[in-house]
KOLDRENKOL-999492 format. One record per residue (C-alpha): residue in three letters; x, y, z. Coordinates in steps of 0.001 Angstrom, whole numbers, plus 500000, padded with zeros to 6 digits. Layout:
// KOLDRENKOL-999492
ALAXYZ ...
//
This chain:
// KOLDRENKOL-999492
UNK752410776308322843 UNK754498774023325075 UNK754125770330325190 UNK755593768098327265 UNK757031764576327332 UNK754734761543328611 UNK756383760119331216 UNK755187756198331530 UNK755393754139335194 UNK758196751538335554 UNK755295748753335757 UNK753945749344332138 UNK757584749928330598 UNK758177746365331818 UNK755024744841331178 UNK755626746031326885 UNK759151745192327229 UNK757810741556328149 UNK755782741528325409 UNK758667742344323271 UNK761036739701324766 UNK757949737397324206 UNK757948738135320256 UNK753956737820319711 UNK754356740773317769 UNK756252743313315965 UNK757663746068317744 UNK755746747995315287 UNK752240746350316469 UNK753872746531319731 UNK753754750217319726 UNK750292750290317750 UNK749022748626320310 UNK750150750698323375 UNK750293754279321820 UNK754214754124322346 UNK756596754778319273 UNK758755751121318498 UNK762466752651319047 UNK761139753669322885 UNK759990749563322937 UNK763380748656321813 UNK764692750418324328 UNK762991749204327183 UNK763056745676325719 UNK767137746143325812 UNK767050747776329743 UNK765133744509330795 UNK767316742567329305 UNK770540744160330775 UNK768160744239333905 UNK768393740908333673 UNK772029739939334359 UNK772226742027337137 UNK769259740349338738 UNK771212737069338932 UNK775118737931339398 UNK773766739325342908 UNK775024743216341776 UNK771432744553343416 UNK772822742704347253 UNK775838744546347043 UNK774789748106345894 UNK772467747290348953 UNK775185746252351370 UNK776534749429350330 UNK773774752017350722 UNK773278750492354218 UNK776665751257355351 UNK776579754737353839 UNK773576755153355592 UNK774986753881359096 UNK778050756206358447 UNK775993759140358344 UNK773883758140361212 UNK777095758067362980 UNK777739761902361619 UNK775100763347362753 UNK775137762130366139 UNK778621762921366186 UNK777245766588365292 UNK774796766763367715 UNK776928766141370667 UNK779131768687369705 UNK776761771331368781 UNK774857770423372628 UNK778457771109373892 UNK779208774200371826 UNK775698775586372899 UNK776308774702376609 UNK780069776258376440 UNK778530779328375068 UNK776538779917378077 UNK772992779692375912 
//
């Protein structure tokens, strides 16, 4: 018999790693409380926290700037391969 893994959405891994930045309770009642076992809490809790810097030292703008020119760069490709393949294809005689 095969199980497999429970996968949990990004908005309820943040909402328990709040609660465990918070400190109400235990990671232990923590995961109690949310059917999740405390070292995957302590996790998350650390990822937010990390999260965290990165939210303010402006690292998200930049991987942004990034992915935006990477994306204009291959808009530029594949134009660039169109026009040649419409010129191939007319050169061919098809």
């Amino acid at each position: 018999m095969k199980t497999t893994r429970k996968r949990y959405s990004a908005e309820f891994k943040a909402r328990v790693a709040l609660e465990a930045i918070r400190g109400d309770l235990t990671l232990a009642e923590l995961g109690a409380k949310h059917g999740v076992h405390h070292t995957m809490i302590a996790s998350w809790k650390r990822q937010a926290i990390d999260g965290m810097a990165s939210t303010f030292s402006g690292a998200g703008d930049a991987a942004r700037v990034a992915s935006e020119a990477e994306v204009d760069k291959l808009h530029a490709k594949i134009g660039q391969l169109l026009v040649e393949r419409d010129f191939l294809a007319k050169a061919s005689g098809r």
